[in-house]
N, C-alpha and C positions, 0 to 999 in steps of 0.2 A: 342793548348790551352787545357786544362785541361777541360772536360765537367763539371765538376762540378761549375765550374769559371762562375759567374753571372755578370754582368755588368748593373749598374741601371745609364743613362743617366742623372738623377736628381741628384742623389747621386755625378756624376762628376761635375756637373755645382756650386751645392752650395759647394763644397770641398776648394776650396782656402777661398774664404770671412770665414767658418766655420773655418779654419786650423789659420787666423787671430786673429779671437776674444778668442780661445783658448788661443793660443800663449802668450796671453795679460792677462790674467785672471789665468791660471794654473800655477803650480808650476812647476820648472825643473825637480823634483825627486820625487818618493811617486809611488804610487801603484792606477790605476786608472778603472775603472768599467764601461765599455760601454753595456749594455743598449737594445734591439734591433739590433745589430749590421746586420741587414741584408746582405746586398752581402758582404761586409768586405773589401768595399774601403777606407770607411773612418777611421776603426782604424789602417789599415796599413799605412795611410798617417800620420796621428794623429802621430804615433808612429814613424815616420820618423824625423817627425818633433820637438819630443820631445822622443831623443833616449835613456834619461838616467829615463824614466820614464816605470815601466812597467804596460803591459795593457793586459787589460783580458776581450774580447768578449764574447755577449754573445748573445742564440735566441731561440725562445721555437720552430723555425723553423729545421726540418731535414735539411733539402735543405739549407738552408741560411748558417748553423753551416757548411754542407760540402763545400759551397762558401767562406766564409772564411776560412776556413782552406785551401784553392787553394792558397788565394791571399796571406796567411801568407807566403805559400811553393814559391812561385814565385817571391816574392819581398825579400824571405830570413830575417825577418824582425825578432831578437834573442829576441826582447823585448817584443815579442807579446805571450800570452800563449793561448794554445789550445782553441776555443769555449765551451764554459758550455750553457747549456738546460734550462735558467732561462725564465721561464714564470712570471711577475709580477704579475698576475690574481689568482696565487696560495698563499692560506694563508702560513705565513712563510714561501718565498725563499728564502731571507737574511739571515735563517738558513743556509743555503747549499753551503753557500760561504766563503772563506777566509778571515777576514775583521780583521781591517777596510780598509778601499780607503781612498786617498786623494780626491780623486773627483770621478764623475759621469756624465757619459755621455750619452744621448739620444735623437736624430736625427729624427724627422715626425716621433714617432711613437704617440704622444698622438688624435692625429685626425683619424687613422685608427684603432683603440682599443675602448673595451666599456669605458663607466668611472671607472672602476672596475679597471683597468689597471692606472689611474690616480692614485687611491686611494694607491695600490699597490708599486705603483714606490716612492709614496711618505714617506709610513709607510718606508720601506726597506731602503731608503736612510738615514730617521733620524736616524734608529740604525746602518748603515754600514760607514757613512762618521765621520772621525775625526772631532773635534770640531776646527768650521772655514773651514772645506773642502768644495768643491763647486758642488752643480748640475748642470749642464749646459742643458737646452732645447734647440733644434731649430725648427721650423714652423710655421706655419699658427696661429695666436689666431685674436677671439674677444676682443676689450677694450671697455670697458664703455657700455655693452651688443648692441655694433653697430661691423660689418667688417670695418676692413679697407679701403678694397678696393672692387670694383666692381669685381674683378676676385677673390677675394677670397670667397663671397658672390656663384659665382655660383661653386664654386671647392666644397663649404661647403655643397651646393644642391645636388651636384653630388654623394659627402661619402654617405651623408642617403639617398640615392637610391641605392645604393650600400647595404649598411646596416644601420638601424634607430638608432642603439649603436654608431656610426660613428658622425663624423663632429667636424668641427672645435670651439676648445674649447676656452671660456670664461677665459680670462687670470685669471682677478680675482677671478672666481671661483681655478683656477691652484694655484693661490695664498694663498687663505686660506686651501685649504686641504693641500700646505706645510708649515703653519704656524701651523699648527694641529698637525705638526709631529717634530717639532725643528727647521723648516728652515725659515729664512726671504728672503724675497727678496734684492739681492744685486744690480742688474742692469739688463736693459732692451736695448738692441742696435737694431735696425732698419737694417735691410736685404735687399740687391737684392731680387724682384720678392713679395715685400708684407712680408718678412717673418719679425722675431722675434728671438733673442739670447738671453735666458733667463736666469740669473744667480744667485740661491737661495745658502745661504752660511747657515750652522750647527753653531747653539748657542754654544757656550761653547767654 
């Protein structure tokens, strides 16, 4: 196996229920913008699963950009374009991209990022997604400034000891800084293990 080649055990387990609510929500064709794409399991799945759609990883990580690009070379996957170095935390990266997307994709990353990376993901999405295209989140959130659940409560304990920028965000707060940028909230679906599939669609 390729050293470069990452394997995130998390990233296998939510892969199918994720590959689901996509499937059901995305369009066949269009041009789509994944986000964090860490180890790069799930845009070569994504991209399996929706072959006539092309996808464009991306990671402000060295490591992670060289992981995906393993998983692109081993799964052969023609739909998949090289990883791009997009950090959302930098003012104007949506400059530096090819746009628009039909959609947008991004997987656990808003709970392991400051809020700065919230604010980022969401300016960048109103100007790169076509009118009507869809941001899709998945992870952990607060609703109604309460957890859900008892384990996401200490997972949320665990980030800010990790780092105090960290922890599991406030959907509604997720919601008004994408209503601040063009996006409404479209749908909210309920996850294996506590989680959230969060679906903001582009006015226009």
């Amino acid at each position: 196996m390729d050293d470069s080649k990452q394997y995130s055990p998390s990233a296998a387990r939510n892969l199918e229920p994720v590959i689901l609510v996509v499937l059901e929500a995305f369009p066949r064709r269009g041009r789509v913008l994944e986000i964090a794409s860490g180890s790069g399991q799930h845009v070569v799945a994504l991209a399996e699963a929706l072959p006539d759609v092309a996808w464009q990883p991306s990671d402000p990580d060295a490591a992670a950009r060289g992981s995906i690009a393993a998983w692109i070379a081993d799964t052969g996957r023609l739909n998949v374009e090289p990883p791009l170095a997009i950090d959302v935390t930098v003012e104007d990266w949506e400059a530096a991209v090819a746009v628009p997307f039909d959609g947008i994709v991004c997987i656990n990353m808003l709970h392991i990022s400051p809020w700065a990376a919230c604010r980022g993901l969401m300016r960048g999405a109103g100007a790169t997604l076509t009118p009507g295209g869809l941001l899709y989140l998945y992870g952990a959130y607060r609703r109604g400034g309460g957890h859900t659940a008892a384990s996401n409560a200490q997972f949320d304990a665990s980030l800010r000891l990790r780092n105090p920028q960290w922890g599991v965000r406030n959907l509604e707060d997720v919601e008004a800084e994408a209503r601040s940028n063009g996006l409404d909230l479209a749908q909210v679906i309920e996850m294996p293990n506590n989680n959230l599939s969060v679906f903001f669609r582009r006015r226009g």
